[in-house]
N, C-alpha and C positions, 0 to 999 in steps of 0.2 A: 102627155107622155109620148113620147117618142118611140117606134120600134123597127127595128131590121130583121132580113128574113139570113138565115146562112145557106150557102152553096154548098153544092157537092164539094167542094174543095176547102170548104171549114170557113169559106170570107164572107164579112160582109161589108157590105159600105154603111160607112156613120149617119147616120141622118144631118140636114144641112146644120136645122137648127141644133144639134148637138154639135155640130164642127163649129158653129160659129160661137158657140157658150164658150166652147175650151179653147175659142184660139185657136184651133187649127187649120192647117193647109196641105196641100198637095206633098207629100216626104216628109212629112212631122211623124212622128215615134207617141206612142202610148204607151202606160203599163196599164196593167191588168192588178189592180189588188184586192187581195181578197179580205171583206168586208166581217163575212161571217161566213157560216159554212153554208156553200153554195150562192152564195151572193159575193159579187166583183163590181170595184167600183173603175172608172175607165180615168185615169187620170194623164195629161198631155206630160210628155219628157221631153219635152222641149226646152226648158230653162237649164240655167248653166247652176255646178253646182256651185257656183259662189255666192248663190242665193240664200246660202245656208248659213253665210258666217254671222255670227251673233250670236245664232241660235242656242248653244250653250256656252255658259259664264267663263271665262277663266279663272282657273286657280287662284286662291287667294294670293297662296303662295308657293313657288316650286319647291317640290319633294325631292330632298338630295337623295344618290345611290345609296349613301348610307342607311339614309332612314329607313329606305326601303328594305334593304336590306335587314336593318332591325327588326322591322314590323313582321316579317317573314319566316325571321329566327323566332320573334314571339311565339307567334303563331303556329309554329310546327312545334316548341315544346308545349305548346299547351295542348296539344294534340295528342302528343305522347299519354 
């Protein structure tokens, strides 16, 4: 396991061997997410978002205004 110390100024430097697991380099971007309460996982933001497409299905098939529109009217009288 790896650890770093923080500065007075909140920084700290990544360890090598964690820069070199995620891939990064000198001006690469992180995020920070949070995993559970009080735990953060350190994930590189360096990919582009086009990495994403696939990732969910398209519609079987597209939903006309009207439909929508229908579904909407339902839905608000059955609300009533």
């Amino acid at each position: 396991m790896s650890t770093a110390t923080l500065s007075s100024k909140g920084q700290i430097t990544i360890p090598v061997d964690v820069r070199e697991a995620l891939g990064l380099s000198a001006g690469d971007r992180v995020e920070f997410v949070e995993t559970a309460p009080g735990q953060f996982a350190i994930l590189p933001a360096t990919q582009s978002v086009r990495r994403l497409k696939g990732l969910i299905r398209p519609l079987a098939a597209p939903v006309t205004l009207d439909a929508m529109n229908a579904a909407i009217e339902a839905e608000g009288a059955r609300a009533r």
